[in-house]
C-alpha positions as CSV (number, residue, x, y, z in Angstrom):
1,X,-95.6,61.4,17.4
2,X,-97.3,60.5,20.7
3,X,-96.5,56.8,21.5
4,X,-99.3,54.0,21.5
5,X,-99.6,50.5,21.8
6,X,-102.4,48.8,19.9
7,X,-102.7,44.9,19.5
8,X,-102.2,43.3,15.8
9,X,-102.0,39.9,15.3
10,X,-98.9,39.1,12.4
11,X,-100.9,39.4,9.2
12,X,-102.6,42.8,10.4
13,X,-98.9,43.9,11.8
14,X,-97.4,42.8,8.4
15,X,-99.6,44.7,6.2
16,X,-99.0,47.7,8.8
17,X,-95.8,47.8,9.0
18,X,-95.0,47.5,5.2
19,X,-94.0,50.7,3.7
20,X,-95.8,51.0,0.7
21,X,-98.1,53.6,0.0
22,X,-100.6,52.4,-1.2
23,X,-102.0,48.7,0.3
24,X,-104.4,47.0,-0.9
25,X,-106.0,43.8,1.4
26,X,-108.8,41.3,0.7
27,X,-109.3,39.3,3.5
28,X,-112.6,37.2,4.3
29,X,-114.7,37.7,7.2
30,X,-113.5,38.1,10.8
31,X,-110.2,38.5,9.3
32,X,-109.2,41.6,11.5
33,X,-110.0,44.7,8.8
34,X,-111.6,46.7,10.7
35,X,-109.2,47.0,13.5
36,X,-106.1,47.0,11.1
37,X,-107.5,50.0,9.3
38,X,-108.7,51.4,12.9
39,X,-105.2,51.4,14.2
40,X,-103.5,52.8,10.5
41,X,-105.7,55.2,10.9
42,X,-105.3,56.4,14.6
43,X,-101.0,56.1,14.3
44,X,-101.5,58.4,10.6
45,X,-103.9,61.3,12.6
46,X,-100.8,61.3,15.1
47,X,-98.6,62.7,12.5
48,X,-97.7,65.9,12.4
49,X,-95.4,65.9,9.3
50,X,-95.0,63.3,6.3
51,X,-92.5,63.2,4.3
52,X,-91.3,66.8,5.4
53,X,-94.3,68.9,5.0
54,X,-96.6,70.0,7.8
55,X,-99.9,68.1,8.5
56,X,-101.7,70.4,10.5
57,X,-104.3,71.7,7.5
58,X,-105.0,68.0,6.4
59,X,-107.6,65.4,8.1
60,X,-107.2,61.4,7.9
61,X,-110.6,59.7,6.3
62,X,-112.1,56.4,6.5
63,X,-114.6,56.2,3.5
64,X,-117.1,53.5,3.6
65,X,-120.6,52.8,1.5
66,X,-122.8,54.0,3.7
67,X,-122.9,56.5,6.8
68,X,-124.8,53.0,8.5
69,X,-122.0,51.5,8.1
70,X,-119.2,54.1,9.1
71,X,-121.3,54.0,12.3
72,X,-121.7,50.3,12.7
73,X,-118.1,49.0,11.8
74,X,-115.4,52.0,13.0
75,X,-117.0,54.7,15.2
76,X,-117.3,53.0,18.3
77,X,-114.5,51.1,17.5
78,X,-112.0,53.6,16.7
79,X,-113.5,55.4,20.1
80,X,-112.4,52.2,22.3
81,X,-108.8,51.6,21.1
82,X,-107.8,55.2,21.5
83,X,-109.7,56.8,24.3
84,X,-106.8,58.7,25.7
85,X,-105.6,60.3,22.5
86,X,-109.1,61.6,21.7
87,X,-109.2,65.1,22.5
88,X,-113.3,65.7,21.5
89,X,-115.9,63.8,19.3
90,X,-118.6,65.3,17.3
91,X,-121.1,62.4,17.3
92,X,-123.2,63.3,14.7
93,X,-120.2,64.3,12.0
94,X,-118.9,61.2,12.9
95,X,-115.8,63.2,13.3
96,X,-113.1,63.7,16.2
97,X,-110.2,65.2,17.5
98,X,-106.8,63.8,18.4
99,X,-104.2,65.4,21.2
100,X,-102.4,66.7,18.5
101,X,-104.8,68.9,16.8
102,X,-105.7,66.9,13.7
103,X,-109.0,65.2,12.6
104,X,-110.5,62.3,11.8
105,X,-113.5,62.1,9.8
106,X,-115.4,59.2,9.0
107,X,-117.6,59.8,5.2
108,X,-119.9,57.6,3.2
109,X,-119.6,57.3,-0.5
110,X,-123.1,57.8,-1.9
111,X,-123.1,60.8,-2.3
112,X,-119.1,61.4,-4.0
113,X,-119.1,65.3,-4.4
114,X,-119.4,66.3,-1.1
115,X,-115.7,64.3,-0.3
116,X,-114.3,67.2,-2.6
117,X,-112.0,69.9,-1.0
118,X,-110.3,68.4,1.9
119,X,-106.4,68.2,1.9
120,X,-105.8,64.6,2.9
121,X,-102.7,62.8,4.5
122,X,-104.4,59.0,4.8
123,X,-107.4,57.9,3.8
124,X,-109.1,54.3,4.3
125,X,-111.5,52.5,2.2
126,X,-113.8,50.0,3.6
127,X,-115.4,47.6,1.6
128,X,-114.3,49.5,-1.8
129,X,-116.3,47.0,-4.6
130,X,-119.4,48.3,-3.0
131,X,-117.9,52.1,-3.8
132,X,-117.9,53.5,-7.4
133,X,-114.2,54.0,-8.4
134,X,-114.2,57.4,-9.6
135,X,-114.3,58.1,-5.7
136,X,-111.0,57.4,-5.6
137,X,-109.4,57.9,-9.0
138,X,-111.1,61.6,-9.8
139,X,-112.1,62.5,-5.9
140,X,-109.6,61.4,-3.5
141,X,-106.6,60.6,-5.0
142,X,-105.5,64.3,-6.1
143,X,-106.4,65.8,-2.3
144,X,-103.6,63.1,-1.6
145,X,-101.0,64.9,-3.9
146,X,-99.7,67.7,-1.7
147,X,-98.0,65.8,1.0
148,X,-97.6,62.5,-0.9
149,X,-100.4,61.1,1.6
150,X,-101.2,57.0,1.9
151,X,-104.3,55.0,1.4
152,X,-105.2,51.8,2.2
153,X,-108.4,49.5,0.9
154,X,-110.0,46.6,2.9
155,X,-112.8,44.5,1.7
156,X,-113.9,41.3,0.9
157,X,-114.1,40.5,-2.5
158,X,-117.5,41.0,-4.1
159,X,-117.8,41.1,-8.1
160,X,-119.5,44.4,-8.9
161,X,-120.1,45.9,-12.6
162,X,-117.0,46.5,-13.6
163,X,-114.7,44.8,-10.6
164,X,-112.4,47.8,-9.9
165,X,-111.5,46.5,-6.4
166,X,-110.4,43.2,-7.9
167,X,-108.7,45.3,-10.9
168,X,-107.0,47.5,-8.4
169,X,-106.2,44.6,-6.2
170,X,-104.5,43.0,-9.1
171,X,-102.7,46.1,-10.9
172,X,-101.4,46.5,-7.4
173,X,-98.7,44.0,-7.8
174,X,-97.2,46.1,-10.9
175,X,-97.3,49.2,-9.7
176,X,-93.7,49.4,-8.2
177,X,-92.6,50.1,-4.7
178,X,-95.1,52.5,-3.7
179,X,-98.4,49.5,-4.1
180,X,-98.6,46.3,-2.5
181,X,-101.5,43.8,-2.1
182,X,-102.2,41.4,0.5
183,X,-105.0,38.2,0.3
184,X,-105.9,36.4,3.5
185,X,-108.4,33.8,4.4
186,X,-110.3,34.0,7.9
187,X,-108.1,31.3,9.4
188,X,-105.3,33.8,9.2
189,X,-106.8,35.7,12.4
190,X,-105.4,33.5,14.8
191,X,-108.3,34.5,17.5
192,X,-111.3,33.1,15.1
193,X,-111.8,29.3,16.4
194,X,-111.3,26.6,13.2
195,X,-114.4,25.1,14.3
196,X,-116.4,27.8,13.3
197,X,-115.0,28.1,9.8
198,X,-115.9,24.8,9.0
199,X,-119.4,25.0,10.6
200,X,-120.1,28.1,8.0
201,X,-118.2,26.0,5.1
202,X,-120.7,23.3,5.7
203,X,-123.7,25.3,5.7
204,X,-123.0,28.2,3.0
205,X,-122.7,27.3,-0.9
206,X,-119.1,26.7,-2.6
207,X,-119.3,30.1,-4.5
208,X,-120.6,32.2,-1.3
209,X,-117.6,30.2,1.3
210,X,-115.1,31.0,-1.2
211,X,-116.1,35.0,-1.4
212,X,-117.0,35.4,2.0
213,X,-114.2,33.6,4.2
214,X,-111.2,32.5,1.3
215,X,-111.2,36.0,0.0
216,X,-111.7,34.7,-3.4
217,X,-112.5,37.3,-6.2
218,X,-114.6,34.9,-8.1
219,X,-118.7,35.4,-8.1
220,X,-121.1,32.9,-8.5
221,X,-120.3,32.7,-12.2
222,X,-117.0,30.6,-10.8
223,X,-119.4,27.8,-10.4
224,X,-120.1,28.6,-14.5
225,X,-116.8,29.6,-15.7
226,X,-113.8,28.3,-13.9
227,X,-110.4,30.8,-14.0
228,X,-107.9,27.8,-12.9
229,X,-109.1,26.4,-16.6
230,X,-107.5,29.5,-18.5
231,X,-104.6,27.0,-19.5
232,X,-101.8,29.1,-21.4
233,X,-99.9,27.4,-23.9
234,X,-96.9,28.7,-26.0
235,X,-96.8,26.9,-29.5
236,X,-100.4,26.4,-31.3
237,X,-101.4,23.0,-32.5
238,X,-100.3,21.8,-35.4
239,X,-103.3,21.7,-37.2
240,X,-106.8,23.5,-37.8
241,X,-108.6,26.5,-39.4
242,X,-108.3,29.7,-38.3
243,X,-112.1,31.6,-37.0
244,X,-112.5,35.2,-35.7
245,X,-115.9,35.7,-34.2
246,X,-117.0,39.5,-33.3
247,X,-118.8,41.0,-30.1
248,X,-119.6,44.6,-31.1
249,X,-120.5,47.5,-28.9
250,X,-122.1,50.2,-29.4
251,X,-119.5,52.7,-30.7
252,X,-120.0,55.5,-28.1
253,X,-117.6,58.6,-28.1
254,X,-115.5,58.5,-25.5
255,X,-113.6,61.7,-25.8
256,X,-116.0,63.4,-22.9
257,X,-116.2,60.5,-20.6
258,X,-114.0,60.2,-17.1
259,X,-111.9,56.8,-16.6
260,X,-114.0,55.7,-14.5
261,X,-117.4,56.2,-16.9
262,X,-114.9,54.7,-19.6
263,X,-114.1,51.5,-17.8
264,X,-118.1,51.0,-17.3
265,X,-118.2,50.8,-20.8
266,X,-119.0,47.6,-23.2
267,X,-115.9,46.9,-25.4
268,X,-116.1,45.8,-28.8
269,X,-113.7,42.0,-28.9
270,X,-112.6,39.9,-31.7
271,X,-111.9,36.5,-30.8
272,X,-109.2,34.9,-33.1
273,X,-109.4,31.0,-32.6
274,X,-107.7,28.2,-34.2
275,X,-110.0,25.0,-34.2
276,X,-108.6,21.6,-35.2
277,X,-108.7,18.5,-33.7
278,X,-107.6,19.1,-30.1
279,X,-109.6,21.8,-29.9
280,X,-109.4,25.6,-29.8
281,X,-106.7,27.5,-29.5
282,X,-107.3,31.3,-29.2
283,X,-104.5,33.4,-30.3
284,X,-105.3,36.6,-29.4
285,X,-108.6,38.6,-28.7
286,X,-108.5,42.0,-29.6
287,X,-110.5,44.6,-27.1
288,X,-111.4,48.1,-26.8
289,X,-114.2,51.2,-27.4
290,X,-113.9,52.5,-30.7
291,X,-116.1,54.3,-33.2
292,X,-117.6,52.5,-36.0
293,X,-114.8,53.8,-38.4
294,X,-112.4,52.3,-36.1
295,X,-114.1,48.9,-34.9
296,X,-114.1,48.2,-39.0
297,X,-110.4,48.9,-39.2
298,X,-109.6,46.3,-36.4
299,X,-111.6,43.6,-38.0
300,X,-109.7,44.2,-41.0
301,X,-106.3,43.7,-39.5
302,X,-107.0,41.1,-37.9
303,X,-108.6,39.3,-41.2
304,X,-105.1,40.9,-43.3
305,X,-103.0,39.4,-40.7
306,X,-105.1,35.7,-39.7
307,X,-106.6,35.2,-43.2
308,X,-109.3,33.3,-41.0
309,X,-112.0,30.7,-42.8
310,X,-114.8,32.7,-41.1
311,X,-115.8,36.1,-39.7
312,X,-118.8,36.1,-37.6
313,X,-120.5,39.4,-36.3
314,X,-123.5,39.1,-34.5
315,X,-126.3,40.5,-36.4
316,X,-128.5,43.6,-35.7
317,X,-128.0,47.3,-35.8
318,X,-124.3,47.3,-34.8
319,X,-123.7,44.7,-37.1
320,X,-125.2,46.7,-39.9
321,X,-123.8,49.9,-39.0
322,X,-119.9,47.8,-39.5
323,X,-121.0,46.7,-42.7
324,X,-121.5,50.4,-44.2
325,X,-118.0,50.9,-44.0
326,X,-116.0,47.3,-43.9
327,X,-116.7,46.6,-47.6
328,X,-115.6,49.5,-49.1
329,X,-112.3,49.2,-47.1
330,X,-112.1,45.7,-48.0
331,X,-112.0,46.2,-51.4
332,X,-109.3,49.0,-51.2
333,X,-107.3,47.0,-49.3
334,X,-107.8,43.8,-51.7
335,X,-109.1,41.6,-49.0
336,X,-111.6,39.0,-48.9
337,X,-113.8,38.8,-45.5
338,X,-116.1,35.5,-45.6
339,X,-118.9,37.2,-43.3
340,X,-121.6,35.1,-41.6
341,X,-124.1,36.7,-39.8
342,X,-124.2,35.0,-36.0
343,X,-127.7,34.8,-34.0
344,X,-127.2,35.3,-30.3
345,X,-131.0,35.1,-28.7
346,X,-132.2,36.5,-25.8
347,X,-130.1,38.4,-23.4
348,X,-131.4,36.6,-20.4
349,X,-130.2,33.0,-22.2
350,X,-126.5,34.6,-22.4
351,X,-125.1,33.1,-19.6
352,X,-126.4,30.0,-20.8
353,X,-125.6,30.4,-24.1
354,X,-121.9,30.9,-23.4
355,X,-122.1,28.3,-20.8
356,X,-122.7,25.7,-23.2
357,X,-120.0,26.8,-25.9
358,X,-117.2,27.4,-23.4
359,X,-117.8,25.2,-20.5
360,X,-117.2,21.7,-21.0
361,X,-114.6,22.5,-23.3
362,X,-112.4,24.0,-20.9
363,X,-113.2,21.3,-18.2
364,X,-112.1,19.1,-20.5
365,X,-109.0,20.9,-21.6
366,X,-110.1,21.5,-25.1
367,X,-109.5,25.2,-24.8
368,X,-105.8,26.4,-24.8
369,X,-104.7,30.0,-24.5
370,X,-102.0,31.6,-26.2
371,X,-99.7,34.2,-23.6
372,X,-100.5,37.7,-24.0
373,X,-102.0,41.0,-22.8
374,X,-105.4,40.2,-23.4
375,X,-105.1,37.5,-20.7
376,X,-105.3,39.8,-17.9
377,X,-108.6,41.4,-19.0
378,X,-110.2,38.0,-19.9
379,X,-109.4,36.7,-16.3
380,X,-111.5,39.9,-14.9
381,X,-114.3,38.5,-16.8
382,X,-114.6,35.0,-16.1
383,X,-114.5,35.6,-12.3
384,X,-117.1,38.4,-12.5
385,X,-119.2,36.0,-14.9
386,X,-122.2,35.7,-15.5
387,X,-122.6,38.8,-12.2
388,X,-120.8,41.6,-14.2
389,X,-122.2,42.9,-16.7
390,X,-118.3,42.9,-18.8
391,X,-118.7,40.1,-20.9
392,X,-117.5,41.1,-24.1
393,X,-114.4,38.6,-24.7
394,X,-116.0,35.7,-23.5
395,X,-119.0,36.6,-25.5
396,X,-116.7,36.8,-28.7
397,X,-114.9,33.6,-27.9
398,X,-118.2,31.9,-27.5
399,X,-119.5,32.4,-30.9
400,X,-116.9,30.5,-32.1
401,X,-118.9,27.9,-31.3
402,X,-121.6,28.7,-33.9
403,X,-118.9,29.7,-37.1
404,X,-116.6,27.1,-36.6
405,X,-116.5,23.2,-37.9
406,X,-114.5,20.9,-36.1
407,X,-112.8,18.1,-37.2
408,X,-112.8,15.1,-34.0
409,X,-110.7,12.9,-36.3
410,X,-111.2,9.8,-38.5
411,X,-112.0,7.4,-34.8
412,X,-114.4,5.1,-37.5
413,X,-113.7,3.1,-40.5
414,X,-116.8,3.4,-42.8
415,X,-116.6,-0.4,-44.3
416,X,-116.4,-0.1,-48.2
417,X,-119.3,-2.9,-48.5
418,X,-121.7,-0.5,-47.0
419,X,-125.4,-0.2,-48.2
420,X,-128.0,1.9,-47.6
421,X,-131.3,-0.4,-46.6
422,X,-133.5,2.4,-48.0
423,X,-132.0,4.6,-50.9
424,X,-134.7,7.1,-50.2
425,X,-133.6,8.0,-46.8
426,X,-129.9,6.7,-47.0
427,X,-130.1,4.0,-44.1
C-alpha cells in the first residue's frame, strides 16, 4: 500500500486506528468527521487486497443525503489531502482515480436504487439519520459480503421517524468485535477554540446545543420527556393495584414488508403498571406488529398472567375490531377482562396529552421501571419524543393515567365531630 501521512488529532486517530469493522461515530459539529472519514477513505482506496482477496473489481463509496452535499463537504476536500495519489478526477461523477487503479465514488442517497450493483470494499456514511436505512441494510451491506469490506457512519445526532442512526449507534455496542461506536462532543477537536463553544451554547436553545455540539441523541422532546428519569428499580412496591392500558395499531401484514418498511411501522404496546401509593411502577410493556388474532392473544396473557383491576383500550375502529375476537377467547379461557374504553382526543394534543400524564411524575420520581428488554425500545422513544412519530409505549403507559385510581395515603384526619353546614350540598 503506497505510504501517506495525513494529520488526525487523538479522537479521529482512535476511531481510525481501531480495528473493527464496522464504526459507528456521533460527534457534534466541528468535531473533525469529515476529515476522519476523508482520510479512511483515501488509506481503504489504497488497498489492493483485504483480507486475502483481490480489490481491483471493487470501488470505495462515501454515501451522503444529497449530491449538494457530497460536493460541499468531501469533494474538494478529499481532492486537497491526497493530491499526489490522485491519478484522474471525473468532476461531474464526482468520482476519481487513485495510483493504484481503484476508485472512489462519491453517491447521494435519494435516489437508493441506482447504489445497486457495485462490489464494495469500504463504504462511508455521512450524516446517516438524514438517509433511509434500507440503504444500508438491503442496498449496501450485501455488495460488502465478498471481501468482508468495512463501513463507517458519521453524523450528528438528529431524531428522524424511526431513529435508525441512534438504533444503530446503540446496537453497536452488542454486536461483538466486528462493531464499535464512538460519541464525542466538539471540544474533543483540540483545534476548535473553547470560546466559541460557549459563545454558541449561549445563543442556541438547550435541546438544539445538546444535538448540535454534545452529540446528544435526544430531540426537542428531551425538553418534554427526560431519558436520565427512566429510573430502574429491581423489587416492586409493596403495595398497589395492578392496570394494563393498550395502544393498538393497526394490524397490518407484515409478511411482504422489508426490515426496514417493518421497523417504520406503529407497534401495538400494553403497558402493565402497578399504582399504589409511591407511584407507578411498570412491570413490563409488551410491544410488537401483530394481526388482530394475535394483538387479542397478547392482551389475554398478559390479563391471565397480571390479573390487572383494569384493561384500557383506546376506543375506535382498532379497538372494536379487538373486541370481535377477545371475548370469545376470554370465555374459553375462563378469564375475566374488566374493559374500559379510554378517550385519547386529538392527535395534535398527543404530545401534550402524554406530557401531562408522564411528566411530572417522573420529575418527581413517581415513576419506577422494572429491568427488562422492553427498556431498550422505550429509551428510543423518549429521546425521539414528541419528533418521531414511534410513540407507541409511551402512549400506552400514559393512559394509565386515565384507568387507574391512586391512593396518596391517609395525610388527613377527618375529625369525627364533623358536620355538613348544608345537608343539601354536603358542606
Amino acid at each position: 500500500m503506497t505510504e501517506v501521512n495525513f494529520q488526525l488529532h487523538p479522537h479521529q486517530l482512535e476511531v481510525y486506528q481501531h480495528p473493527a469493522r464496522f464504526k459507528v461515530v456521533a460527534a457534534g459539529r466541528r468535531f473533525g468527521k469529515s476529515r476522519l472519514a476523508a482520510v479512511w477513505l483515501l488509506t481503504e482506496g489504497l488497498r489492493n487486497e483485504l483480507n486475502g482477496r483481490d480489490l481491483s473489481l471493487t470501488e470505495t463509496w462515501y454515501i451522503a443525503p444529497t449530491l449538494e452535499m457530497c460536493r460541499d463537504i468531501m469533494w474538494r476536500l478529499i481532492k486537497y489531502l491526497a493530491p499526489d495519489i490522485i491519478r484522474r478526477t471525473w468532476e461531474n461523477e464526482l468520482k476519481l482515480e487513485l495510483t493504484n487503479g481503484r476508485l472512489i465514488q462519491l453517491k447521494s442517497a435519494d435516489k437508493p436504487d441506482r447504489l445497486r450493483g457495485v462490489a464494495l470494499s469500504a463504504v462511508a456514511f455521512d450524516e446517516y439519520a438524514q438517509q433511509r436505512a434500507e440503504v444500508w441494510e438491503e442496498i449496501i451491506q450485501p455488495t460488502l459480503a465478498d471481501v468482508r469490506g468495512k463501513a463507517l457512519w458519521i453524523g450528528t445526532p438528529v431524531v428522524d421517524a424511526d431513529s435508525h442512526f441512534y438504533r444503530l449507534w446503540l446496537d453497536a455496542a452488542d454486536q461483538g468485535d466486528d462493531w464499535a461506536a464512538w460519541q464525542f462532543v466538539t471540544l474533543e477537536n483540540p483545534f476548535i477554540p473553547a470560546e466559541e463553544i460557549e459563545r454558541a451554547r449561549r445563543t442556541m436553545t438547550t435541546a438544539a446545543f445538546r444535538r448540535e455540539f454534545e452529540a446528544s441523541f435526544e430531540s426537542v422532546g428531551g425538553e418534554v420527556l427526560d431519558s436520565a428519569l427512566l429510573i430502574e428499580q429491581d423489587e416492586p412496591p409493596a403495595d398497589g393495584e395492578i392496570y394494563v392500558s393498550v395502544d393498538l395499531s393497526g394490524f397490518a401484514d407484515t409478511s411482504s414488508h422489508t426490515l426496514a418498511q417493518l421497523r417504520s411501522l406503529d407497534e401495538t404496546a400494553i403497558a402493565v403498571v402497578q399504582v399504589g401509593t409511591s407511584g407507578w411502577y411498570v412491570h413490563d410493556i409488551i410491544h410488537g406488529r401483530w394481526d388482530v388474532r394475535r394483538t387479542s392473544v397478547e392482551i389475554l396473557r398478559a390479563v391471565q398472567k397480571w390479573r390487572p383491576v383494569r384493561v384500557g383500550i383506546e376506543r375506535g375502529s382498532l379497538q372494536r375490531a379487538v373486541m370481535g375476537y377477545l371475548p370469545d377467547q376470554a370465555r374459553r379461557l375462563g378469564i375475566g377482562v374488566p374493559i374500559v374504553d379510554v378517550g385519547v382526543g386529538p392527535r395534535k394534543g398527543k404530545a401534550q396529552r402524554i406530557g401531562w400524564a408522564l411528566q411530572g411524575r417522573m420529575e418527581q420520581g413517581r415513576i419506577k421501571f422494572a429491568p427488562g428488554s422492553y427498556m431498550r425500545a422505550l429509551r428510543n422513544q423518549v429521546h425521539g419524543f414528541p419528533a418521531s412519530r414511534r410513540d407507541d409505549m409511551i402512549d400506552a403507559l400514559a393512559l394509565i393515567d386515565q384507568i387507574a385510581t391512586t391512593a396518596y395515603g391517609r395525610h388527613a384526619a377527618i375529625e369525627e365531630t364533623w358536620q355538613p353546614l348544608d345537608s343539601a350540598v354536603g358542606y
